[in-house]
Each structure stands twice: as structure tokens, then as C-alpha cells.
C-alpha positions, 0 to 999 in steps of 0.5 A, spaced: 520 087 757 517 082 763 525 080 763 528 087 764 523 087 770 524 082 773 531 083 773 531 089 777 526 086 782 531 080 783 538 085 783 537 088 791 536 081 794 542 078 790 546 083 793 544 082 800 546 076 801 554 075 805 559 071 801 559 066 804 568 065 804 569 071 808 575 071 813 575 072 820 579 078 822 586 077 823 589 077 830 594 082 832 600 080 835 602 084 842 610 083 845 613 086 851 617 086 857 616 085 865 621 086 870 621 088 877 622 094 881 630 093 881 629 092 873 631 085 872 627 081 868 622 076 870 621 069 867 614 065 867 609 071 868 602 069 866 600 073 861 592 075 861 587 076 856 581 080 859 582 078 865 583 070 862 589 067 864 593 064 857 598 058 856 603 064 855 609 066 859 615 070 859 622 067 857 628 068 861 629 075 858 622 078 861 619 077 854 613 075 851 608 075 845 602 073 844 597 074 838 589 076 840 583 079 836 582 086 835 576 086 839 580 085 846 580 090 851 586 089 856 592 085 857 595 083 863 600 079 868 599 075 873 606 072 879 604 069 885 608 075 889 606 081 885 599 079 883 595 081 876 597 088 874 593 090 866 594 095 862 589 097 855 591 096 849 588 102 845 591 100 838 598 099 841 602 093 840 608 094 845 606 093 852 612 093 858 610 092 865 614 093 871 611 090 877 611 093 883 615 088 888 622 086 889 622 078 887 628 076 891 631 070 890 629 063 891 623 066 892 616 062 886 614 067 880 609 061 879 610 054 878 616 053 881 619 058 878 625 061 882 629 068 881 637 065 880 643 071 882 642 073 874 635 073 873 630 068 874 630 061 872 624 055 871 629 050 877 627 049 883 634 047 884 637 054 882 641 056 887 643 064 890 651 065 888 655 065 893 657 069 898 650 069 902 648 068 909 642 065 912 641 065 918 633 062 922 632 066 929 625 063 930 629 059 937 628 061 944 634 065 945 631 070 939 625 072 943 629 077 948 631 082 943 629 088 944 630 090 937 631 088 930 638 091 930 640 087 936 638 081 932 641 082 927 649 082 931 648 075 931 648 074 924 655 073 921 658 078 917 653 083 919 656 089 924 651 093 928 652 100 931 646 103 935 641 102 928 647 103 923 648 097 919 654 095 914 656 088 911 663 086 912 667 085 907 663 090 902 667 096 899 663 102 896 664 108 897 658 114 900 653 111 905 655 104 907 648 102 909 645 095 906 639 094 903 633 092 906 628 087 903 622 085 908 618 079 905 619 080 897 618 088 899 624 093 900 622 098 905 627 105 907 627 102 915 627 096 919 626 100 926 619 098 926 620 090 926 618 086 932 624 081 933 619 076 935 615 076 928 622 075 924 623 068 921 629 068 918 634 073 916 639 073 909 645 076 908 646 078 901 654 080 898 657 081 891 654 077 886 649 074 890 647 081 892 648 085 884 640 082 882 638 089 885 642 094 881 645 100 885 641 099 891 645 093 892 651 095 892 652 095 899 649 088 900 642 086 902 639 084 908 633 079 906 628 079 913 622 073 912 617 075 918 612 070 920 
């Protein structure tokens, strides 16, 4: 009888203790894809785990995976021209980003990294596909433009009329206007651009220019202000 009695006041505290051999939660792995405003995949986008930068980037295709505990919040990314963009998880395990910004090329994604004419690569020696034409305006005989389409006429290749632009030797159909990218952003008009704030300015064509998709079709203007 005293066994019985000692048994059941002995069974709550038996059951009360945690086996010690309990397995820590299981991560969940978490891919996706981040390209950039045209589309093109980017390469070497850190990837964030709230807010904490981790050794994980993306691969020549913009791809990533990364394992994470089920308690984490937010994943992001990080490049040094688009800066950090997130997104919550909420129990997904596919999250694509799209940045907000054109990388163009030669420009650093991060570390070094540069965007080649087919897509990004981890070279400091890759280089734009011809044809292309860079041109540096930063001289003295630059500074008495009065407009941007004035200083554009001295650039090989490009033909002005009034504020119409085209780039020779580029064959489309429809409109015939390039386009634009200032400082790694496109942008519809360049009408506003002080010609003493410009640095240098690229002309993209064919190959060189297919990075951007359709908007590209008729060539690109790169313009890098000061």
C-alpha cells in the first residue's frame, strides 16, 4: 500500500523533467532569384537574414539558397548600387527580388563584381562586348555647351537633331530613340542635364547594348555625372 502511494506521488515529477536528447528545430532552406530592373540576373548579391549580412551570395544566374531557423523574420539583399531591399517570409520558401535600378556595365555589384554584356560576372577584368563608345567630357572645351544634346554631337557615332538622338548603324523599326541611363538609373529625358555636371559619357550598340532587353533595342546612352 505505502508502494502504491509513493508511486503515484513520484509519477508527476517523472514526468516533468525534458529528455534531455531533444533535437534542435530543423532549418528551412529558402531559394530564389534577383535581377535587376531590365531582368538580367545579378551576381554576388549578399544575402540578409534579419537585417545580418551572411556569407551567401547569388550565382552567375541570380540564384540563391540559404538554410535558416524557423524563427526568422525577414530575408533580404544587399549590392553596393542598389542597396538592401527585404521581404517577410510568412512560411514561404521562394522569394525572388527585383531591384529597382539598372546595373550597367563595369559598374561593382559588390566586391569587385562587374556586369559583363551577358550578365554579371566576378572579374575586375571583364570587359563591354563591342561595339561601344566611351567618350570623357570633363575638359575645358566641354564647358561652353549650353545643353546636353550639344555635347552629345561630339561623340562618335551618335547623330543629333534639335533634342532627337539616334545611334548609327542601329537598325529597328518604330521610334528610333536610345535609351538613357544616368549614373546606373534609366531616366525618359536628359533635357534637364547641366553639361558641366557630366563626367563621361557611353555609347552602347548591339551586343553591347542587349543587357537591357528591348529598351536597348536602339542603343543606349550611358551618362556618369560628376
Amino acid at each position: 500500500m505505502k508502494f502504491r502511494i509513493l508511486l503515484l506521488i513520484a509519477l508527476p515529477f517523472l514526468f516533468s523533467f525534458e529528455s534531455p536528447a531533444q533535437k534542435p528545430p530543423k532549418k528551412i532552406q529558402i531559394t530564389g532569384k534577383v535581377t535587376d530592373l531590365s531582368g538580367n540576373p545579378v551576381q554576388g548579391a549578399i544575402i540578409m537574414i534579419d537585417g545580418q549580412n551572411t556569407d551567401k551570395k547569388t550565382n552567375g544566374k541570380g540564384i540563391y539558397k540559404i538554410k535558416v531557423q524557423p524563427d526568422v523574420k525577414q530575408i533580404g539583399v544587399f549590392t553596393l548600387i542598389a542597396g538592401v531591399k527585404e521581404e517577410p517570409l510568412e512560411g514561404r520558401t521562394v522569394i525572388d527580388f527585383s531591384l529597382d535600378k539598372v546595373l550597367s556595365p563595369g559598374q561593382e555589384v559588390n566586391g569587385g563584381d562587374v556586369m559583363s554584356g551577358t550578365g554579371y560576372a566576378s572579374s575586375g577584368t571583364s570587359k563591354i562586348p563591342n561595339p561601344s563608345t566611351s567618350a570623357d567630357v570633363t575638359g575645358k572645351q566641354y564647358t561652353s555647351f549650353s545643353s546636353i544634346y550639344e555635347m552629345l554631337r561630339t561623340i562618335p557615332g551618335v547623330q543629333v537633331s534639335g533634342s532627337n538622338v539616334t545611334i548609327r548603324g542601329v537598325q529597328t523599326s518604330g521610334s528610333s530613340s536610345p535609351m538613357y541611363v544616368v549614373n546606373g538609373a534609366p531616366v525618359r529625358t536628359i533635357s534637364n542635364i547641366d553639361p558641366s555636371m557630366v563626367k563621361s559619357i557611353e555609347v552602347l550598340k548591339g551586343p553591347a547594348a542587349s543587357i537591357y532587353g528591348l529598351e536597348g533595342a536602339n542603343g543606349v546612352i550611358l551618362i556618369k555625372l560628376k
